[in-house]
C-alpha positions in Angstrom: 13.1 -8.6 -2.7 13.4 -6.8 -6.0 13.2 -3.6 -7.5 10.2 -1.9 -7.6 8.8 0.1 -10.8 9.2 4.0 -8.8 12.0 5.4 -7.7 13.5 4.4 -5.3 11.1 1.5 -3.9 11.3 -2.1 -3.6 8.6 -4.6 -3.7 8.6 -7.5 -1.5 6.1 -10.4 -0.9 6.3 -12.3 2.8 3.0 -14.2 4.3 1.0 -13.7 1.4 1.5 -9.5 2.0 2.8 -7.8 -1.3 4.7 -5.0 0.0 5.9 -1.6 -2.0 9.0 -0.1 0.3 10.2 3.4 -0.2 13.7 3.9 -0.4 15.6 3.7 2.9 16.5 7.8 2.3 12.8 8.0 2.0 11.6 5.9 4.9 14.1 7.9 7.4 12.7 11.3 6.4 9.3 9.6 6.7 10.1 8.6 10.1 11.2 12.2 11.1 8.4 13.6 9.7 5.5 11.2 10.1 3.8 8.7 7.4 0.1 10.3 5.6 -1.7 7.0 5.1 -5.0 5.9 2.7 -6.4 3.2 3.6 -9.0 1.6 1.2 -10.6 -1.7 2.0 -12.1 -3.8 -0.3 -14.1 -7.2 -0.3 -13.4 -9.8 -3.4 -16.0 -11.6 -5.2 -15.8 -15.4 -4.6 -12.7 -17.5 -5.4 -11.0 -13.8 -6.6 -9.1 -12.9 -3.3 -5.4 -13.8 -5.1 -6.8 -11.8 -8.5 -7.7 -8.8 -6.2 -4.7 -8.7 -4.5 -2.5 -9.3 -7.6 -4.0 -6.7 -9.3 -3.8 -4.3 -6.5 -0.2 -4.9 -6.3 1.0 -4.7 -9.8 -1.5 -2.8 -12.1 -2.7 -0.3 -9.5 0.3 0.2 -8.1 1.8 1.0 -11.8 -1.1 3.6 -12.0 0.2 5.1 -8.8 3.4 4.9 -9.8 2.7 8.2 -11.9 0.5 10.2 -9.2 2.4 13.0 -7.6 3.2 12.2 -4.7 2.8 8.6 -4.1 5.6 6.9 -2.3 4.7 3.2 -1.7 1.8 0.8 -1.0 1.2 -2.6 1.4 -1.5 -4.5 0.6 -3.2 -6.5 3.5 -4.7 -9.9 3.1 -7.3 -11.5 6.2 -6.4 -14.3 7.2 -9.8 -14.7 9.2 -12.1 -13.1 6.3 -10.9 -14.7 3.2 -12.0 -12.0 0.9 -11.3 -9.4 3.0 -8.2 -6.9 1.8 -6.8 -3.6 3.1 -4.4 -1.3 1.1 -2.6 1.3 2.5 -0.9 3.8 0.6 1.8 6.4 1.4 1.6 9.9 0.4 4.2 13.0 0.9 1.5 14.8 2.2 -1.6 14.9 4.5 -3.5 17.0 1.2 -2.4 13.9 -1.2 -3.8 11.2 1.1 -6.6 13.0 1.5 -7.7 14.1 -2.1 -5.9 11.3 -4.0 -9.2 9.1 -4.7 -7.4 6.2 -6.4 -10.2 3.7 -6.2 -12.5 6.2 -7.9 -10.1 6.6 -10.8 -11.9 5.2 -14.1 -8.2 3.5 -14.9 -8.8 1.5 -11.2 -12.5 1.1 -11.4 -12.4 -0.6 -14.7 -9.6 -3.2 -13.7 -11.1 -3.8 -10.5 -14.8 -4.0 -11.2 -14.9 -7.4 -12.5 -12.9 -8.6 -9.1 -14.6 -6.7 -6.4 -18.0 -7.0 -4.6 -17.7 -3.6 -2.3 -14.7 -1.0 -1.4 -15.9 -1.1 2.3 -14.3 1.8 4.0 -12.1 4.7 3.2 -9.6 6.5 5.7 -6.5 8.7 5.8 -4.2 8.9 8.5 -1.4 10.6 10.3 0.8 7.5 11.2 4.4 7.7 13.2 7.5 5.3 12.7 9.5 3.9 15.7 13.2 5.0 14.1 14.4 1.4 14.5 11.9 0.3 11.8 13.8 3.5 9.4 17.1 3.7 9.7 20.2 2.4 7.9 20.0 -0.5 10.2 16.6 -0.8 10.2 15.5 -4.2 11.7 12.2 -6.7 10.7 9.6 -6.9 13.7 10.8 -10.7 14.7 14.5 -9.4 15.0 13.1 -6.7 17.7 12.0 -9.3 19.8 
């Protein structure tokens, strides 16, 4: 785990997943209040699945970095589709997951272009934490069970 370029975050990389964590101070009020979620998927071109998904995770995520707002991203890999990716990012509010359009920003189309065949589906939702997963003693998922 190590620090993350916003505030606060920390990035961590398990399984092939490049994670961007808010802040433990941020993930409790989070939890209270509910997470506002983008999700964007995308679908690689040939043998540039790890160049998607590297790119996703550092120069995108440096781009959000600076969007009002923003407070962390996970990128998703398949592990049945090879070229198959999901990124979910988390906004403050409802109105900034809805109207932040990252993957249309010229800045993100121009980086990914070269890399992706097709964004596939775009979605926000209103997602809910289980406190255990945001507290001070917040536990992993293989600790719960």
């Amino acid at each position: 785990m190590h620090a993350g370029d916003g505030p606060g975050n920390l990035a961590e990389e398990k399984d092939g997943f490049e994670v961007i964590l808010p802040s433990a101070d941020t993930a409790r009020a989070l939890a209270k209040a509910g997470w506002n979620v983008r999700s964007v998927g995308f679908i690689a071109k040939p043998e540039k699945t790890h160049e998607l998904q590297t790119c996703i995770s550092e120069s995108v995520n440096d781009l959000l970095q600076r969007v009002p707002g923003f407070l962390g991203a996970i990128v998703l890999h398949s592990k049945h589709e090879e070229r198959n990716l999901l990124v979910l990012t988390f906004w403050e509010t409802e109105k900034q997951a809805a109207n932040n359009r990252w993957e249309e920003f010229q800045a993100v189309r121009k980086v990914l272009s070269p890399i992706v065949d097709v964004c596939t589906k775009v979605q926000t939702f209103r997602a809910t934490v289980p406190p255990i997963c945001a507290g001070p003693n917040a536990q992993k998922p293989e600790e719960i069970c």
